[in-house]
C-alpha positions, 0 to 999 in steps of 0.5 A, spaced: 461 533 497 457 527 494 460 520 493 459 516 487 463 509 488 464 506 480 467 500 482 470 494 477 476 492 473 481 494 479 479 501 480 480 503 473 472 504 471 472 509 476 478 512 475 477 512 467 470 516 469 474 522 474 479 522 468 473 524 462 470 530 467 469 536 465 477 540 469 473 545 473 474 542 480 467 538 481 470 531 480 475 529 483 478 522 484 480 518 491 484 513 489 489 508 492 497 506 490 493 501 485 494 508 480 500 507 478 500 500 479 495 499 474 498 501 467 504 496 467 498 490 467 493 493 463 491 497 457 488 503 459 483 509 456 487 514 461 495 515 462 495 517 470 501 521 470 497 525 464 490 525 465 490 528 472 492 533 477 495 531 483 492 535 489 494 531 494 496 525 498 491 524 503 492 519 509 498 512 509 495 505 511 502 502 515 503 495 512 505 490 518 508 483 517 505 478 521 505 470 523 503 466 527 504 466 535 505 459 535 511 459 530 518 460 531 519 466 527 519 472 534 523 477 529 524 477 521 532 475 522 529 468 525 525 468 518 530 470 513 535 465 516 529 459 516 528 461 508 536 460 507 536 454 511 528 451 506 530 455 500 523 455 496 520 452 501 516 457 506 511 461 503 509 469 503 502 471 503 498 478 502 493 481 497 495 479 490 497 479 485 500 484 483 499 489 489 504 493 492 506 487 497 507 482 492 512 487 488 516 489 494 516 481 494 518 480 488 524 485 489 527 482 496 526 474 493 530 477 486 536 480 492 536 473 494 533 476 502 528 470 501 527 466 497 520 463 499 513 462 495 508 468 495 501 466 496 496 471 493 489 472 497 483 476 494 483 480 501 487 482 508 482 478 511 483 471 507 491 472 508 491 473 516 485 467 516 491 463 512 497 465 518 492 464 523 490 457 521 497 455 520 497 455 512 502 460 509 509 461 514 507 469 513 502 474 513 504 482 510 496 486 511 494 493 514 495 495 521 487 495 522 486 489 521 491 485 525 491 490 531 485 485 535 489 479 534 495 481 535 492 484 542 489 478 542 496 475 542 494 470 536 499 474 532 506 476 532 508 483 529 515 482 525 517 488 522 512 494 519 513 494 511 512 501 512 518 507 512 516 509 519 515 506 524 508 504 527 505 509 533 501 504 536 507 499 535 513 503 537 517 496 539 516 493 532 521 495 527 521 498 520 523 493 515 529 496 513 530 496 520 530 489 520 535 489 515 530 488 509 530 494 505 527 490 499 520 490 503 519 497 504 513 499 500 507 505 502 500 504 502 497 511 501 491 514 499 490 520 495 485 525 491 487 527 484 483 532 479 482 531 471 488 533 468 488 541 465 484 543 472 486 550 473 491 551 479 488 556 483 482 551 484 488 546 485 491 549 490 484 551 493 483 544 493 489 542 496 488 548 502 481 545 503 485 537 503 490 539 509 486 543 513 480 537 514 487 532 515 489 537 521 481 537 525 483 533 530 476 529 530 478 526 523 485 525 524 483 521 530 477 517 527 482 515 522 488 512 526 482 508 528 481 506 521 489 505 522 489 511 517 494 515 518 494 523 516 500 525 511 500 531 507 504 531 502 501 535 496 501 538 489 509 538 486 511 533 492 505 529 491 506 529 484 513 527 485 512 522 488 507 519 484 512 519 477 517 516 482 512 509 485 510 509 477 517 508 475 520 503 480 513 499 480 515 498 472 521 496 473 520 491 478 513 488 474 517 488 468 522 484 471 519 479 475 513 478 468 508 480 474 500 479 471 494 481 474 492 475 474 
């Protein structure tokens, strides 16, 4: 396989470029949650869930909430009952704006589970630079990059954001664990092929995807990325995807979230 990274315009250059090839299984598009996120901030040449067949959901990126080790926050309860007794005074820092991370902020603060100020950074490395420093009260980014500092003790782990548990952390809880449901949100990431693509090369395709996730070198020089192999594919992928564009919507529309 050749890879062509096309970037720009918050994925869409490269995504509109997958969308206009030829249906014959030579070009396919990697692509983030950011897929269906996009359409509800900006007009697009493609519509995601038209222009594409979905093949399948590849691997998850676990999200976890972090502060300082230094604070007082030890477990997210700690946290919600500082933002109850400071409402609008703590802050709520992660990539954004409209990333999945600010959506599913954006929801617990409108069911009043905290009310604090969402701080957005271009990147997981500035936000964990921000807790580190002691700027923002938290931190949500991936779990490959805030391993060494919670290694390192610099860190504490309050919660995942992601539906499960994390293997290597087994001792910090989900959010909705946590009594935070609101929080809970996927990172994922998966190849899709350009709409009207015949199915037997779609489900070839899908053979192939989950047959590579399976070999043991790759699942393990993923999870040391903090890639966690997933496997869902085809009508349960698709499913899915109709399911994340539909809440994404609601909440970006109810919120009035930008792209910038």
């Amino acid at each position: 396989m050749m890879i062509e990274n096309r970037p720009g315009g918050g994925t869409v250059i490269g995504t509109e470029a997958a969308a206009r090839a030829a249906p014959d299984g030579n070009t396919l598009l990697i692509t983030s949650v950011v897929f269906i996120i996009n359409p509800h901030l900006r007009k697009l040449n493609y519509e995601p869930l038209v222009s594409f067949e979905p093949i399948c959901n590849l691997v998850q990126s676990p999200q976890v909430i972090v502060a300082n080790s230094g604070s007082p926050y030890r477990r997210m309860a700690d946290l919600a009952s500082a933002a109850r007794a400071k409402p609008g005074q703590l802050t709520f820092a992660s990539t954004g704006p409209a990333s999945p991370s600010h959506v599913a902020f954006e929801v617990a603060k409108r069911a009043g589970s905290l009310d604090m100020i969402y701080v957005p950074f271009p990147g997981n490395a500035p936000t964990i630079n921000a807790v580190l420093g002691g700027h923002v009260t938290v931190g949500v980014a991936n779990y490959a990059d805030v391993v060494g500092h919670l290694k390192a003790g610099t860190l504490r782990a309050l919660a995942t954001a992601s539906p499960t548990r994390i293997e290597a952390l087994p001792d910090v809880p989900t959010a909705t664990e946590a009594g935070h449901k609101e929080l809970e949100y996927d990172i994922w990431f998966g190849v899709l092929a350009p709409a009207k693509t015949p199915q037997t090369i779609v489900s070839q395709l899908s053979g192939w995807f989950v047959a590579a996730m399976q070999v043991p070198v790759i699942k393990a020089k993923l999870v040391d990325q903090g890639l966690y192999p997933a496997g869902s594919c085809g009508a349960e992928f698709a499913a899915e995807l109709r399911r994340q564009h539909a809440s994404y919507g609601r909440v970006i529309r109810e919120a009035n979230i930008k792209a910038d």
